[in-house]
C-alpha positions in Angstrom: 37.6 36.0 -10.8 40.2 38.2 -12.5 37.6 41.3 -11.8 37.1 40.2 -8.0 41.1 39.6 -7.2 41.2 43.8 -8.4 38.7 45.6 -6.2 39.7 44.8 -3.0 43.0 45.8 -3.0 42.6 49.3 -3.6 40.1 49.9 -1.6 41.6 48.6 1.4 44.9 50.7 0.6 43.4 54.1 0.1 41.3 53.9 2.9 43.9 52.8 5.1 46.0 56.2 3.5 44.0 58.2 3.8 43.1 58.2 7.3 46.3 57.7 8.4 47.3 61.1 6.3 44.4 63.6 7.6 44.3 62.5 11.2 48.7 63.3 11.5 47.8 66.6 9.2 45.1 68.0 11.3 46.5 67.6 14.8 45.9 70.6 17.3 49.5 71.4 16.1 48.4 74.8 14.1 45.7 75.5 17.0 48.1 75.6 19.7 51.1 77.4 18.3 48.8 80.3 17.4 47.5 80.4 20.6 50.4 80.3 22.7 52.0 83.2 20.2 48.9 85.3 21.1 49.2 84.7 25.0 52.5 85.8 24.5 52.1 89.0 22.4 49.5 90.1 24.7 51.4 90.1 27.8 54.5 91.5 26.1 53.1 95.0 25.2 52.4 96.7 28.4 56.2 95.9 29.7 57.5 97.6 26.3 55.5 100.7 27.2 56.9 102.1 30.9 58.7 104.9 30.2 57.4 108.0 31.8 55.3 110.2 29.4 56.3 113.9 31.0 58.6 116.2 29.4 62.0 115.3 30.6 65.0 118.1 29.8 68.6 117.4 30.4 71.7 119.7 31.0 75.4 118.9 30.8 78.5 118.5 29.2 79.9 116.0 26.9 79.3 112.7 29.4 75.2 113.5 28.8 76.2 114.3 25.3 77.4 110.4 25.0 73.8 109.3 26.1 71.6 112.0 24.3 70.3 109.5 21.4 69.6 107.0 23.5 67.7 109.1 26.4 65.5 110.6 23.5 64.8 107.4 22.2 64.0 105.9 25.7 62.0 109.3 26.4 60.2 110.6 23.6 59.5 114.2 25.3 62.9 114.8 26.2 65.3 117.3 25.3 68.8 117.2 25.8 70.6 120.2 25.7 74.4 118.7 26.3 77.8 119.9 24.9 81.5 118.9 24.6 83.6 120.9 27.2 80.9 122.5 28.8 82.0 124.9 31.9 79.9 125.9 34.9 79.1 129.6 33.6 77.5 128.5 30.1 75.7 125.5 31.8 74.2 128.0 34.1 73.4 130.2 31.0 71.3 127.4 29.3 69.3 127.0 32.4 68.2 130.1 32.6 67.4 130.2 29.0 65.4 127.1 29.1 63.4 128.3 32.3 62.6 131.5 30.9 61.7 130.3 27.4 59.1 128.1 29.6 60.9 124.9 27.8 62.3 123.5 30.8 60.4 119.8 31.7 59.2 119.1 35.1 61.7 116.2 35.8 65.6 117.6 34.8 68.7 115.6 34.5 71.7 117.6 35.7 75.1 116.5 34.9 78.1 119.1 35.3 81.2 119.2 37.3 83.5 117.0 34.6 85.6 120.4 33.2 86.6 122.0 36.3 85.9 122.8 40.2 82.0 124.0 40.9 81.6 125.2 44.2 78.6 125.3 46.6 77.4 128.7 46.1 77.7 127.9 42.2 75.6 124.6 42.4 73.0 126.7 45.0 72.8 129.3 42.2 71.9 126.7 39.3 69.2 124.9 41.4 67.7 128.1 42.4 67.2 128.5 38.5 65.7 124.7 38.7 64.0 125.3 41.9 60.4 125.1 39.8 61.2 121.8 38.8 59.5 118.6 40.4 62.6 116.4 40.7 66.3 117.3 39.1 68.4 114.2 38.8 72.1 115.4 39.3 74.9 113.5 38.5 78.4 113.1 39.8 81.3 112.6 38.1 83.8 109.9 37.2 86.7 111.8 36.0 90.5 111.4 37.1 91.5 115.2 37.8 92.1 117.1 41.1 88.8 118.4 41.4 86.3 114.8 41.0 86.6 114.2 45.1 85.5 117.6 45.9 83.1 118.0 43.0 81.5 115.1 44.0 81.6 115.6 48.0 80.0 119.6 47.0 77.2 117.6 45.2 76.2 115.1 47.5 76.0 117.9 50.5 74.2 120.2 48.1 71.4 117.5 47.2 70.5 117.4 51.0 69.8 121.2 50.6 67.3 121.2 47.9 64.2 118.9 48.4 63.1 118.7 44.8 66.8 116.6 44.0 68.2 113.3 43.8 72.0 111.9 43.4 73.0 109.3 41.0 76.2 107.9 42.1 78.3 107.6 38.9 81.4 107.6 40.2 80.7 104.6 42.3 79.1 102.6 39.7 81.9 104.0 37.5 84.6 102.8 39.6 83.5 99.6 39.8 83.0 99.0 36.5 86.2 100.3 34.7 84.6 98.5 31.5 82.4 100.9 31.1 85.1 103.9 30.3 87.4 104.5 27.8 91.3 104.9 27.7 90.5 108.7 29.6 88.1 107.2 32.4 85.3 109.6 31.9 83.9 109.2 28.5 81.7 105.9 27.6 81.7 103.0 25.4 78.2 101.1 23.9 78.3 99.5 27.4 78.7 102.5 29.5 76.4 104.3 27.6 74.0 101.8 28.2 74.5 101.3 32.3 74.2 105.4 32.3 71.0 105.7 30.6 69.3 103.1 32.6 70.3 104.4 35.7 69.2 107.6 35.1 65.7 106.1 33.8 65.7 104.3 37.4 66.0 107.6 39.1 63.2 109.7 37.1 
């Protein structure tokens, strides 16, 4: 009787256990997480990807400058050939010397007119060096001295005149985002920087 009272009971308790235990352990829970993570890697690569792969050169003063680590990181070919106070006349001069060193890209970003007045004939002579060039992104300027209205009026005339170019308004997206600028007006913060580089990747 004693034996008989015993072997029930723990039977009936580890069968019940262990069902209970390895149907909640083995749900689809494992199965489905790893296939949604999958779906979603998948889909995710080809969006990371877009950036154009051509050779991409940019010229211009210390505005471009600002950007230059985060263009080359965006665009792995490029090469961006900006300096601090940068006038007309040496701008010009590293054209020419990319062009005839054969390391100028197909697409160019032009940025100049922040360090003093360019005039027509000047921006005429500078495109005439880029005239090979499939499309030259130029760029106006967002600067608070006497010469940013007519720099930027001279600009937007002279991209009508050359085919192969496209303006990227700056100063308009500049003005209505005084965030983006520092206590001077021209040169960027993280946020700035940011807004400029995409907008020139949207224009390439």
């Amino acid at each position: 009787e004693a034996a008989a009272a015993a072997t029930p009971a723990p039977v009936t308790v580890a069968t019940t256990t262990t069902v209970v235990e390895t149907t909640t352990t083995t749900t689809v829970v494992p199965t489905t997480t790893t296939s949604t993570l999958e779906t979603t890697t998948t889909s995710t690569v080809p969006a990371v990807t877009v950036v154009p792969q051509v050779r991409v050169t940019g010229l211009g003063d210390s505005v471009l400058l600002e950007a230059k680590a985060e263009l080359e990181r965006r665009l792995p070919d490029a090469l961006i050939d900006a300096e601090v106070a940068r006038q007309f006349k040496e701008l010009l001069a590293v054209a020419k010397s990319h062009r005839d060193s054969g390391a100028l890209g197909p697409i160019v970003i032009l940025q100049l007119g922040n360090n003093g007045p360019v005039t027509a004939s000047q921006f005429d002579e500078i495109m005439e060096v880029l005239h090979g060039a499939q499309r030259v992104v130029v760029i106006n300027v967002k600067v608070p001295r006497a010469w940013e209205a007519p720099n930027n009026e001279m600009m937007a005339a002279g991209v009508r005149r050359w085919p192969n170019a496209v303006l990227i308004d700056w100063h308009k997206v500049g003005a209505a985002n005084p965030r983006y600028f520092g206590d001077d007006g021209t040169h960027m913060g993280p946020t700035g920087i940011r807004a400029f580089t995409e907008l020139i990747l949207a224009n390439l």
